[in-house]
N, C-alpha and C positions, 0 to 999 in steps of 0.2 A: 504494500500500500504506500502510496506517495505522503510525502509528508508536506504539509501546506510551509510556503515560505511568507518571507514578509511583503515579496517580490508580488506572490500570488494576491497579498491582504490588499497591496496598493492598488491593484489592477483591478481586483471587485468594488473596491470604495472610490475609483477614479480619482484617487491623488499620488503623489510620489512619494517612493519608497523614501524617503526623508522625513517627508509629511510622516507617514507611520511610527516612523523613529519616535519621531518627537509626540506621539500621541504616548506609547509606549513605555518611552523612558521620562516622560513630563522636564526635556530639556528644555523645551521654546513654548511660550503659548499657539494655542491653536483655535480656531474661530468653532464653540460649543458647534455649530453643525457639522465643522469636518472631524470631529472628534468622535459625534456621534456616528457616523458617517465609516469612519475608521473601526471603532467597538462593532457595530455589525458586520462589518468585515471581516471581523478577527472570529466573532465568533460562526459565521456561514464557513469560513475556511476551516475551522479546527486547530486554528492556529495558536501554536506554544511558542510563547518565545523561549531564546534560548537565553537564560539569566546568565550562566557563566560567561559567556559571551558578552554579554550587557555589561555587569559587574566589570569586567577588562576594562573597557573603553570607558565604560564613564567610575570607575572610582567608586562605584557606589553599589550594594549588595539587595538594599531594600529590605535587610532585616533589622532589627533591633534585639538584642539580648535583654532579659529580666534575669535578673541574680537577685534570688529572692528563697531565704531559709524556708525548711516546714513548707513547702509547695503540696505537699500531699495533707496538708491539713486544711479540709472542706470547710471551715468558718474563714477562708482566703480564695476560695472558688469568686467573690463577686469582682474581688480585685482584680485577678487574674485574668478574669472574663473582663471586664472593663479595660482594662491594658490591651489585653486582645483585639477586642471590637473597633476600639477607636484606630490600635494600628494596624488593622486591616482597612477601616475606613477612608485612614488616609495613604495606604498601597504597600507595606510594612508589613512584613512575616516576623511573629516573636519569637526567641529562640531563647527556650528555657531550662534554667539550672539552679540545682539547689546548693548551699555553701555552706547546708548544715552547722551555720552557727559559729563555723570554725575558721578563725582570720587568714593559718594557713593554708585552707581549702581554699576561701576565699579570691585571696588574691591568686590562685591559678586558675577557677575559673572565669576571672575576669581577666585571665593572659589566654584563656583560652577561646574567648570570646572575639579579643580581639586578635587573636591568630586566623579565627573563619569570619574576619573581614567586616564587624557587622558596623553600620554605619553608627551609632548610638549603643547607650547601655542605661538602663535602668537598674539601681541597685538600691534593694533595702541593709543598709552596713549593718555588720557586725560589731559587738561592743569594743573590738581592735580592729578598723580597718584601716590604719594609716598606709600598710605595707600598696593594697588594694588603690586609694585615693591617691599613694602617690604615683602608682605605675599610671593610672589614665590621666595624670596631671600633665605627667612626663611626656606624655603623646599623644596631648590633645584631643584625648577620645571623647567626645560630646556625652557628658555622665546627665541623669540627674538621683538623687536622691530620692529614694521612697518609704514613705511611713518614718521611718529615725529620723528626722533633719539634726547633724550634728556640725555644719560648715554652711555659714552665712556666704562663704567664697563661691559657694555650691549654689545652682539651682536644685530646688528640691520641695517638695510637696506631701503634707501627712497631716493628723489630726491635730488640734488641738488636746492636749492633753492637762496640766495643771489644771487650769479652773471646770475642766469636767468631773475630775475624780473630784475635786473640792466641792463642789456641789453634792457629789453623792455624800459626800459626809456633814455638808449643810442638811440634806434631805434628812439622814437619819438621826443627826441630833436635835434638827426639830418635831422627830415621834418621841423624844426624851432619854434616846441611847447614849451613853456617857464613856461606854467603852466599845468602839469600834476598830475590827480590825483588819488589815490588808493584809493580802495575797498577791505579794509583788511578781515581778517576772525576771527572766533571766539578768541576774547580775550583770550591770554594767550598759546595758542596752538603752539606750538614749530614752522611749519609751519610759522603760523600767524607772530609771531616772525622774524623769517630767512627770511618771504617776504619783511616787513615792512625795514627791515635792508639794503635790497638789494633795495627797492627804495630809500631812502634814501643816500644809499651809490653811487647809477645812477643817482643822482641828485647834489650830490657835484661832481662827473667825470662831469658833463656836465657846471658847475659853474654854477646853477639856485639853488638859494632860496629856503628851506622850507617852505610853509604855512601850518600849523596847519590845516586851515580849506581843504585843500584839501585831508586829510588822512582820511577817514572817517570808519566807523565799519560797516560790514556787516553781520556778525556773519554766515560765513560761510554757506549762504541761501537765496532764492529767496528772500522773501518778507520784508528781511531790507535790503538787499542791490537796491532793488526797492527803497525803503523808501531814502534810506540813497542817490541814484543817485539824485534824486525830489531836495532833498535838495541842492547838489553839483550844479542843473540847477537855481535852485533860489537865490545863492546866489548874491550880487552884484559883484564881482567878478568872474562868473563860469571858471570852468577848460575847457579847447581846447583840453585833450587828458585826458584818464580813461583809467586808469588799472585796471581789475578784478582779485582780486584773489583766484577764481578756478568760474568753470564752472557752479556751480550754482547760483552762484552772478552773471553770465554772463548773465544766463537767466533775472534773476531779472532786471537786470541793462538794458536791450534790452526791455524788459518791458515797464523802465519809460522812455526810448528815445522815443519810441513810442506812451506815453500817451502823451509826452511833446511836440510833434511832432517837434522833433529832428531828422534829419539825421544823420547818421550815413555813410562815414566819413565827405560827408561835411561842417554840422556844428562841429559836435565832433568828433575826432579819438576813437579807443578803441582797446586795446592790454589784451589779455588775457592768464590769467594762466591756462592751460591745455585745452588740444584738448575732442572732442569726435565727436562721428562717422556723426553726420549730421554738424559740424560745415561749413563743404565747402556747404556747401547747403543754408547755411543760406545766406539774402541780406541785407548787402553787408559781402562775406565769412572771416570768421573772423580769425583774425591773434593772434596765440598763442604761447606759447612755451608748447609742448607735452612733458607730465610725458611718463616714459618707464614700465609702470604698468605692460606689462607682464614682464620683465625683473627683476623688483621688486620680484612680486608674487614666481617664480622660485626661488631668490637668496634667499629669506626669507627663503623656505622650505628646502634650502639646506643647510642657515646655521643652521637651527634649528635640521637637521636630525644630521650634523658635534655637535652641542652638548648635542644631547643626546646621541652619539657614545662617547664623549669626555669628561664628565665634567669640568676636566680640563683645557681645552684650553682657550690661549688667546683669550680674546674676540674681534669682528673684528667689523669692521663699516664701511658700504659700501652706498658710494655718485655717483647713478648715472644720468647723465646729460641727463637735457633732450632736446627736438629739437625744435628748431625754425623753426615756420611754416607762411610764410611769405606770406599772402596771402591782401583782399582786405580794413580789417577793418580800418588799421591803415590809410588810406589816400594815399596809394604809387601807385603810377603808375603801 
């Protein structure tokens, strides 16, 4: 079977194989009807372009890499998917790897991303990524930041995080909770950080006391932040309100309420950092404040497209806020 060329596409749509170039690799503008014009073309012929080919001549791959830990954890499915969408939207294949958390890892597959050429990188850093930050510095690889913003030099895009988890501990010590306590995440993690700050910071607005022992680690995972809840229930002092911070400590932490046969809210409250799609289903539905992950996913691609169009440009850094979702965990009528 013959295989349709590009030679073939220019002859159906009645313009020049150039004209097609440029419909193709979006080098030159082209007037919306020969464009369209050219697209039925491509598609009456069957025609593939040939990317390796493409990639030579103009410098450019059309893909983007995501370095992004815990990919296979499904409360990161809308980001993922939002990342996706948008850079498919704008003509962008993503090319994904996970760096498992580990700054060594890290930085190789962010050499190995830019070994298979790709034009951009999306990276959510590790709690040490300088080795990483500084090889795409070194070689002008169009980064931006995702979810951790740890470098203002950086473009980069993720939640607000301080005055949300501060709110969650405004919320619970205005039901009359005096001793609340977090379920931080992996040590070191810019996240982790900016949570920890914002309880902290919910707990001198509300004039209640630090305890040490109610801040506990959960390393950003079901089964120490199981571990790490057991402990918070046994202590002689236990806390009357828990904060999870993100969704899979929430699972964890619903776990040991359960082993310990704990209710949930009436012996404990529990307020949590980020929604996902069965939280309202869960008994009793739980009260979060939801990340705006597609929201994210888009801005990331967009600011990443803005510099590799740009190198120049100042760098931006985008905090947006997420929503409180006020439902039956925390104890409220």
């Amino acid at each position: 079977m013959r295989v349709a060329t590009m030679a073939d596409v220019a002859r159906l749509a009645g313009v020049s194989i150039a004209t097609v170039s440029h419909v193709l690799n979006g080098t030159r503008a082209v007037r919306p009807e020969t464009r369209a014009l050219v697209l039925d073309a491509v598609r009456a012929a069957d025609y593939t372009p040939n990317t390796v080919a493409q990639s030579l001549a103009t410098a450019r791959t059309t893909t983007i890499g995501l370095a992004l830990s815990a990919i296979s954890n499904p409360f990161l499915g809308e980001l993922i998917h939002a990342i996706e969408a948008e850079a498919a939207r704008q003509g962008y294949t993503l090319l994904l790897v996970d760096p498992h958390e580990d700054p060594d890892y890290e930085d190789t597959v962010i050499r190995r991303l830019h070994a298979r050429r790709v034009d951009g990188v999306l990276l959510a850093p590790s709690a040490r990524p300088a080795a990483a930050l500084e090889y795409v510095a070194a070689r002008a690889v169009p980064t931006v930041l995702v979810d951790r913003l740890i470098d203002d030099r950086m473009d980069q895009v993720g939640s607000e995080n301080v005055e949300a988890v501060a709110g969650l501990v405004a919320h619970l010590a205005g039901r009359g909770h005096t001793r609340v306590a977090l379920v931080a995440g992996h040590p070191g993690l810019r996240t982790t950080v900016e949570r920890i700050a914002g309880y902290r910071l919910g707990l001198r607005r509300a004039g209640l006391d630090e305890d040490p022992h109610l801040l506990v680690d959960g390393h950003s995972a079901e089964e120490p932040a199981r571990v790490a809840v057991h402990a918070l229930l046994a202590a002689a002092r236990p806390p009357t309100a828990v904060i999870t911070g993100n969704n899979s400590m929430t699972i964890g932490a619903m776990q040991a309420f359960r082993e310990a046969g704990v209710d949930v809210p009436r012996d404990v409250a529990l307020a949590c950092f980020d929604d996902f799609p069965w939280a309202d289903l869960f008994a009793p539905r739980l009260t979060v404040v939801a990340q705006p992950f597609a929201e994210i996913g888009r801005e990331a691609v967009r600011l990443l497209l803005r510099r590799m169009a740009d190198p120049t440009a100042e760098p931006v850094t985008r905090r947006l806020a997420p929503r409180f979702v006020h439902r039956d965990s925390c104890g409220c009528a």
